[in-house]
N, C-alpha and C positions, 0 to 999 in steps of 0.2 A: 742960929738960922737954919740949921739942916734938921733938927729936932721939929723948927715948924713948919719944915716941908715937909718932913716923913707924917708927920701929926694931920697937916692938909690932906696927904695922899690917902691917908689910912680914912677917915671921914667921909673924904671923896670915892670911897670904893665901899664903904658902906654905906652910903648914902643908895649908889647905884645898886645895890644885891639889892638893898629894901626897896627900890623901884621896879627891880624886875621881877618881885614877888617869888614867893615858893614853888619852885617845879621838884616833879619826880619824874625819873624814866626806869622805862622796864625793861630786862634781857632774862627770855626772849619777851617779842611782842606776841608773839599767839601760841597754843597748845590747849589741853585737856585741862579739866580737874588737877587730874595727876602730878602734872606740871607745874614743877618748883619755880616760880619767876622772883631774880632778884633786882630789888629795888634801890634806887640812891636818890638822896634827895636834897637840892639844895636853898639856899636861899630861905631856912627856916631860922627861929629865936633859938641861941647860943644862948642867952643868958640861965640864969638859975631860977629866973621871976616866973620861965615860962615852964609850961607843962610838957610831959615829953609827948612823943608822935606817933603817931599809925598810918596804918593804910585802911583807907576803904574800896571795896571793891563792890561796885552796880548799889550803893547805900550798906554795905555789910562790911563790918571790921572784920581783917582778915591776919591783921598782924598789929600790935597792941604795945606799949610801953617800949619806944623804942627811945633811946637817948642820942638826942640831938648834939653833936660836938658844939665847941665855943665858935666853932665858925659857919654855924650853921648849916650841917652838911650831917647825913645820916645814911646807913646801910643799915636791910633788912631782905626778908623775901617772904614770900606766901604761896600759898596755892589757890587758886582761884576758883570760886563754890560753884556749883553745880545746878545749872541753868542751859535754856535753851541755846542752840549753838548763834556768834554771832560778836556785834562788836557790842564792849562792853568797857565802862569807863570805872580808872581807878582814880583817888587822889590820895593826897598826904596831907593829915591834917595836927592842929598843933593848936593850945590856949595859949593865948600872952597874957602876961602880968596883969590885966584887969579878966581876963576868962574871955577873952570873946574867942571866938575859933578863929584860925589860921589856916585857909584852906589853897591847895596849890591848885597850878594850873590841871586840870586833866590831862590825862593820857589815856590811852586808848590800847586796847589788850583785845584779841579777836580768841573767842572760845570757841574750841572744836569738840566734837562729841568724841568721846573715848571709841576705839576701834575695838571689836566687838570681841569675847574671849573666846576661839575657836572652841568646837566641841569636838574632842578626841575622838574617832572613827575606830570604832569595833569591828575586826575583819572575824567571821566563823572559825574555829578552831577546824582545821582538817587533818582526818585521823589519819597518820601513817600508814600506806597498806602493810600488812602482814606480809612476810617472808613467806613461800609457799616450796615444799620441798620440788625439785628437778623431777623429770618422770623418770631418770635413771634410776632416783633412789628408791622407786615406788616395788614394794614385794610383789611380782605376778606368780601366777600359777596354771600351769600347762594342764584341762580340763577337769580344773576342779573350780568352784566360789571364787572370784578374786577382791581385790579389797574392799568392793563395795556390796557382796556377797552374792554376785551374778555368777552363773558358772557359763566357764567359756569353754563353750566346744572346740575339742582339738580334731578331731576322723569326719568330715564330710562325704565321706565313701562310702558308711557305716549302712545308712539307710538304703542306698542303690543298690548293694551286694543282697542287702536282705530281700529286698524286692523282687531280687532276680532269682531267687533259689526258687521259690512257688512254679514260674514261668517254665524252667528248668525242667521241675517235676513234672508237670502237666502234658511236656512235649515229649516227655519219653514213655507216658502210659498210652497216648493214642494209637500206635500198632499191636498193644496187646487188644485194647476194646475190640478194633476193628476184626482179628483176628476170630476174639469171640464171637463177637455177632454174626461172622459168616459161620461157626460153626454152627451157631443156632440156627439158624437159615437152612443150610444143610439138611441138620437131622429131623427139621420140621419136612423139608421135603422127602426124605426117606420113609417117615411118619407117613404122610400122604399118599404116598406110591406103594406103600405097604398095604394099607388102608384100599386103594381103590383094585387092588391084586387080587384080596380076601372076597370081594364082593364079584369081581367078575366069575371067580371061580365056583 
């Protein structure tokens, strides 16, 4: 008797998975390309008649020869091809014992476009400035060339004392001239007076 209840129960639960047909679900449900999504799927042919399963994704196999357990139930994953961004439909598909396809309910997977690969920013190299010696350390030279080959004047006094010796001279010869010229002046008039002496006489 309990053998033909467990034997009802079992029939009556396979009755019902083949009613609800094959479903898959995805985790996650949306991402890139990139994006590894894994799939389980149930309610597909356990037996050995049938052919194993795939996924297809927007019409395109993306994962291929997957073997279905005896209780109809299967894991797998894919990546999903590379198309405009948006929603996009997978299913699980499978032949039975006569080949017709076995195709599950949809499900639905939203594609995102790949975010983009930044482009690394080149900053200019900037040179070091150079170390420049202290003016401490710099060699001078008290009026001679100094290091950039100028020569520096040390006596500012130099030229005005020179100046001054001509002016010097000049002032000490004007009471000899004057001295002269009055002697000339003189003996022109003694000249004269001599002169007009000779004639009156």
């Amino acid at each position: 008797m309990a053998g033909g209840v467990a034997a009802a129960a079992s029939l009556a639960l396979g009755i019902s998975a083949e009613a609800a047909g094959p479903r898959i679900t995805l985790n996650p449900t949306q991402g890139t390309p990139a994006t590894v999504v894994q799939v389980k799927g149930t309610g597909f042919c356990g037996s050995a008649s049938c052919s194993q399963a795939q996924v297809v994704f927007q019409g395109t196999p993306v994962a291929t020869g997957i073997v279905v357990a005896s209780d109809g139930t299967f894991t797998a994953s894919f990546q999903p091809s590379a198309g405009p961004p948006g929603w996009k439909t997978v299913v699980g598909q499978q032949k039975d014992a006569s080949g017709a396809w076995i195709t599950s309910t949809p499900a639905a997977f939203y594609l995102v476009l790949a975010p983009p690969t930044p482009t690394p920013t080149v900053f200019p190299h900037t040179p070091t400035p150079s170390q420049r010696p202290s003016p401490s350390s710099q060699p001078t030279a008290s009026g001679g060339p100094g290091p950039s080959g100028t020569a520096t004047p040390t006596a500012q006094a130099t030229p005005t004392q020179m100046s001054d010796a001509p002016a010097t001279s000049g002032a000490s010869a004007w009471p000899w001239l004057i001295v002269g010229a009055v002697g000339v002046v003189v003996l022109a008039g003694v000249v004269v007076y001599a002169y007009l002496r000779r004639r009156q006489s």
